[in-house]
N, CA and C atoms as an extended XYZ file, in Angstrom:
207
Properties=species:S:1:pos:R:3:atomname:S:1:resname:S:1:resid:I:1 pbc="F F F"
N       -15.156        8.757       15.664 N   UNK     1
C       -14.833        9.085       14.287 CA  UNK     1
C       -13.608        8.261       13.855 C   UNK     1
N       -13.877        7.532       12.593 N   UNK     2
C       -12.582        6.594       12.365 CA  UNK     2
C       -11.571        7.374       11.569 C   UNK     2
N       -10.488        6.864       11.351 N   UNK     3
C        -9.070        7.738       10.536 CA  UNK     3
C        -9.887        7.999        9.389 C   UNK     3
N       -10.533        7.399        8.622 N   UNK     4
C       -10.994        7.831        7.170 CA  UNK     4
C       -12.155        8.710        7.240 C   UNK     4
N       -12.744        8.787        7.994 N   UNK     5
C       -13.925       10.039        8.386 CA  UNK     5
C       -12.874       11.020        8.353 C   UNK     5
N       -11.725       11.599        8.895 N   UNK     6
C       -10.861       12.460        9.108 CA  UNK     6
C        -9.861       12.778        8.054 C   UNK     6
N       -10.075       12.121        7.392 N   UNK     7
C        -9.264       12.011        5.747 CA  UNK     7
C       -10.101       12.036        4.240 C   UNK     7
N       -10.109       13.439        4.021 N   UNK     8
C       -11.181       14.324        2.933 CA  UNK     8
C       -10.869       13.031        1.772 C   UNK     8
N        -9.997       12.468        1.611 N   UNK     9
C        -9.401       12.063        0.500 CA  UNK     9
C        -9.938       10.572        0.168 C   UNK     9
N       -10.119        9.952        1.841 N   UNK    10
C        -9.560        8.539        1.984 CA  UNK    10
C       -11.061        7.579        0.853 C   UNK    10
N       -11.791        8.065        0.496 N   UNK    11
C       -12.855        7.636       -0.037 CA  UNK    11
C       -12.425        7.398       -1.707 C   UNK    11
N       -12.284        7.928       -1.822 N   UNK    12
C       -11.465        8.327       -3.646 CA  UNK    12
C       -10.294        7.655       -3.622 C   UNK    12
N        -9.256        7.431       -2.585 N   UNK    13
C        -8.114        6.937       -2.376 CA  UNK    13
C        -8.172        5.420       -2.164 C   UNK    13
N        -9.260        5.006       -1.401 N   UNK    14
C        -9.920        3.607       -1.289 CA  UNK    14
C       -10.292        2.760       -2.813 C   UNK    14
N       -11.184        3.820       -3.493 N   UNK    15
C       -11.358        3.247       -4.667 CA  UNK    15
C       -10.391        2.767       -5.557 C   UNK    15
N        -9.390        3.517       -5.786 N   UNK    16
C        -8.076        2.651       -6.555 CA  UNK    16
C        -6.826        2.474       -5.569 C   UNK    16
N        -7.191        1.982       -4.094 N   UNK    17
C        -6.330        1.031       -3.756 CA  UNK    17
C        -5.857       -0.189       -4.224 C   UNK    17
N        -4.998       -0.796       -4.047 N   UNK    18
C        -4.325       -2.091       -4.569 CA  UNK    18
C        -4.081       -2.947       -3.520 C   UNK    18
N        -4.213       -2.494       -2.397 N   UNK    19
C        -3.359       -3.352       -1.236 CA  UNK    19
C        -4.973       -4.518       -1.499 C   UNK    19
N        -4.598       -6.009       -1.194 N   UNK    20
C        -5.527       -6.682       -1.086 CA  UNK    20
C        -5.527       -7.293        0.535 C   UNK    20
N        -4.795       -6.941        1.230 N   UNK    21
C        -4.411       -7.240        2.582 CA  UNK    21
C        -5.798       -6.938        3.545 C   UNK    21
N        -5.946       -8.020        4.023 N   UNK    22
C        -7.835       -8.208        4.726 CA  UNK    22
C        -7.311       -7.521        5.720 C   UNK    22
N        -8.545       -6.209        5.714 N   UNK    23
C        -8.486       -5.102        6.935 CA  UNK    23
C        -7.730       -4.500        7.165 C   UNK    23
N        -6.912       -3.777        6.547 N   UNK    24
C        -5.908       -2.921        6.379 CA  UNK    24
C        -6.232       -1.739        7.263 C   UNK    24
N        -5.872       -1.290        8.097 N   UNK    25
C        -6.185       -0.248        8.912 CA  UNK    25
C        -5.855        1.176        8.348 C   UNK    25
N        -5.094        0.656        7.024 N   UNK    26
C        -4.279        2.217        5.763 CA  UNK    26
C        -5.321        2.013        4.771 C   UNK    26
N        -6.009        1.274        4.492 N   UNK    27
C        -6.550        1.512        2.940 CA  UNK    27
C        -7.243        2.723        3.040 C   UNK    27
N        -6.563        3.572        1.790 N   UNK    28
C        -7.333        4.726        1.334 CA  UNK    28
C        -6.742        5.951        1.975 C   UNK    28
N        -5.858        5.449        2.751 N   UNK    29
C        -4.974        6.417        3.603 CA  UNK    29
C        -3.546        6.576        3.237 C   UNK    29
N        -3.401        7.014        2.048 N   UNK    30
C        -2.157        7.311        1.500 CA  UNK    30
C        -1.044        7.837        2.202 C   UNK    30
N        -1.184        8.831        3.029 N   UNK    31
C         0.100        8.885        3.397 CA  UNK    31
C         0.565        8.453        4.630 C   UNK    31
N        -0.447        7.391        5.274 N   UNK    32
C        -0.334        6.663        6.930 CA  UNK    32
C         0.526        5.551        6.148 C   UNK    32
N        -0.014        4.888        4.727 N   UNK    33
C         0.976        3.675        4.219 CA  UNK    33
C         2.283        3.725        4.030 C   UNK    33
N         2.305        5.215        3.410 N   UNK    34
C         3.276        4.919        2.967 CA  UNK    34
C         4.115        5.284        3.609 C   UNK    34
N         4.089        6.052        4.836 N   UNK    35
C         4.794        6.291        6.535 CA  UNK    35
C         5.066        4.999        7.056 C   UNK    35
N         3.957        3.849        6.685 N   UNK    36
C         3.928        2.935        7.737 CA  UNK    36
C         5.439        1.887        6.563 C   UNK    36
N         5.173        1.839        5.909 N   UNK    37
C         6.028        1.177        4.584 CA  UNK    37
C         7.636        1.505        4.552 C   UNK    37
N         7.228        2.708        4.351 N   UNK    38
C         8.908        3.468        4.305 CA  UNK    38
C         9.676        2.949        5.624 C   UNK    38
N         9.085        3.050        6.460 N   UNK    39
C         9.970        2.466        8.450 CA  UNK    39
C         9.931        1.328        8.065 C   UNK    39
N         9.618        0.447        7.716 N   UNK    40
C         9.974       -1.066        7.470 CA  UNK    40
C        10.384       -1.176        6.351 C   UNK    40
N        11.537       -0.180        5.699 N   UNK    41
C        12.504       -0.622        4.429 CA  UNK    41
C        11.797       -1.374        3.150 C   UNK    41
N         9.788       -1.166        2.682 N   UNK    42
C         9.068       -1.464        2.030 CA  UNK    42
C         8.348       -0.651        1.061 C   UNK    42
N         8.169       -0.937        0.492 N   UNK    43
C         7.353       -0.033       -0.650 CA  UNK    43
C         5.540       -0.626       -0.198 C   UNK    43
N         4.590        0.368       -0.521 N   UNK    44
C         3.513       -0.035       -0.458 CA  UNK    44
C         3.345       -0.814       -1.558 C   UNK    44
N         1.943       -1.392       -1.272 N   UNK    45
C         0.802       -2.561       -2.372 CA  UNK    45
C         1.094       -1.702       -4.109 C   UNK    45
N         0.708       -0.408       -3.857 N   UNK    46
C         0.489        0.076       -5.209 CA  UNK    46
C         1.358        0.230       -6.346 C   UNK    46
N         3.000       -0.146       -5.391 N   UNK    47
C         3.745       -0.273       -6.624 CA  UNK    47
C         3.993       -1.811       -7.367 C   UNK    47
N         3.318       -2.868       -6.738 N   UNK    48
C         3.446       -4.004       -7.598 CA  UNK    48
C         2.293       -3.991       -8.364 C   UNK    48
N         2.616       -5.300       -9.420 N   UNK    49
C         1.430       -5.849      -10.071 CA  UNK    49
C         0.669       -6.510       -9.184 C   UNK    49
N        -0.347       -6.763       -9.385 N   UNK    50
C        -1.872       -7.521       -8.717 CA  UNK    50
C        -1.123       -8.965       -8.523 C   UNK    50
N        -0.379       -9.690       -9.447 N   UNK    51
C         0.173      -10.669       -8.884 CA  UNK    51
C         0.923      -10.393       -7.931 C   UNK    51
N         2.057       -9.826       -8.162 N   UNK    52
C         3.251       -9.415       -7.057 CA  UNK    52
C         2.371       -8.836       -5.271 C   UNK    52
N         1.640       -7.825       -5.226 N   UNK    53
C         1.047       -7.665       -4.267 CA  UNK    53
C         0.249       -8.910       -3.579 C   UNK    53
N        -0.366       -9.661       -3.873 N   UNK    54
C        -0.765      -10.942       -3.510 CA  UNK    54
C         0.004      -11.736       -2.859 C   UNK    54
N         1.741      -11.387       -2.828 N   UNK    55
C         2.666      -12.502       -2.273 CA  UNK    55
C         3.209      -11.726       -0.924 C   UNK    55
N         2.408      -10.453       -0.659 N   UNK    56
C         2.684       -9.703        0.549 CA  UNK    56
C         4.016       -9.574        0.529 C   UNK    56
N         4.654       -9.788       -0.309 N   UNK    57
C         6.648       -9.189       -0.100 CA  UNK    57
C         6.393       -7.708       -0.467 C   UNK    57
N         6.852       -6.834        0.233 N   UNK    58
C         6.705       -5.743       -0.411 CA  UNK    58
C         8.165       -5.167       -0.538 C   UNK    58
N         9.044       -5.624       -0.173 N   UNK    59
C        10.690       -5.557        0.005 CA  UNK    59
C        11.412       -4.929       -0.997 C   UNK    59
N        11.741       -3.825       -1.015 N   UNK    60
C        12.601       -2.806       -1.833 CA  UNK    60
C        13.506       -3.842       -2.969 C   UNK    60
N        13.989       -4.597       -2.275 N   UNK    61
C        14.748       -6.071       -3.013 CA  UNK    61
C        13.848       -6.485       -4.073 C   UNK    61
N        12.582       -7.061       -3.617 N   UNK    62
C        11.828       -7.539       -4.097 CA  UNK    62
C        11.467       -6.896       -5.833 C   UNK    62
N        11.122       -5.998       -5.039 N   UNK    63
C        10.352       -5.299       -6.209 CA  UNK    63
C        11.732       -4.571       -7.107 C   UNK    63
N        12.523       -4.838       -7.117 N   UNK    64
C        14.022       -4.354       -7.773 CA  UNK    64
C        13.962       -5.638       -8.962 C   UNK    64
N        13.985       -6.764       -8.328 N   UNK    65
C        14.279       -8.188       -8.924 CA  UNK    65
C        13.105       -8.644       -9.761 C   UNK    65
N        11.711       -7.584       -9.958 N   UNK    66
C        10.304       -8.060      -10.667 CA  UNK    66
C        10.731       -6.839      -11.654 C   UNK    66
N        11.240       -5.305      -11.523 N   UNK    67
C        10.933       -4.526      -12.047 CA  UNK    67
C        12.771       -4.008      -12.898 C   UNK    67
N        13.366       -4.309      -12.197 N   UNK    68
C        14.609       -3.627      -13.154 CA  UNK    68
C        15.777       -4.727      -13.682 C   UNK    68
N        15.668       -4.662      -15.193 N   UNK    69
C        16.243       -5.730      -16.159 CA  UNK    69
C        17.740       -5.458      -16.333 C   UNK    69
């Protein structure tokens, strides 16, 4: 049985994922990402734009310097 068989959610959660990252072992698994994100001082895929997520920075910095003027 894989993690998303075990996750009522992960099907519905898959559908408006954002991460575009090939084979993501989290997609659709909301709160494994954002466990896995938070320990590496990162924000997940879903808080950038579709451009910004594409450049795989996901860096608290990062997304400070796209989002607050």
């Amino acid at each position: 049985m894989s993690k998303t068989d075990k996750c009522p959610r992960a099907k519905i959660n898959a559908s408006y994922c954002t991460c575009t990252y090939p084979g993501c072992p989290r997609h659709g698994l909301c709160c494994e990402c954002l466990h896995y994100h938070r320990q590496r001082g990162e924000l997940p895929a879903c808080y950038f734009t579709e451009e910004e997520e594409k450049t795989y920075n996901r860096s608290i910095e990062f997304y400070c310097q796209r989002h607050i003027k």
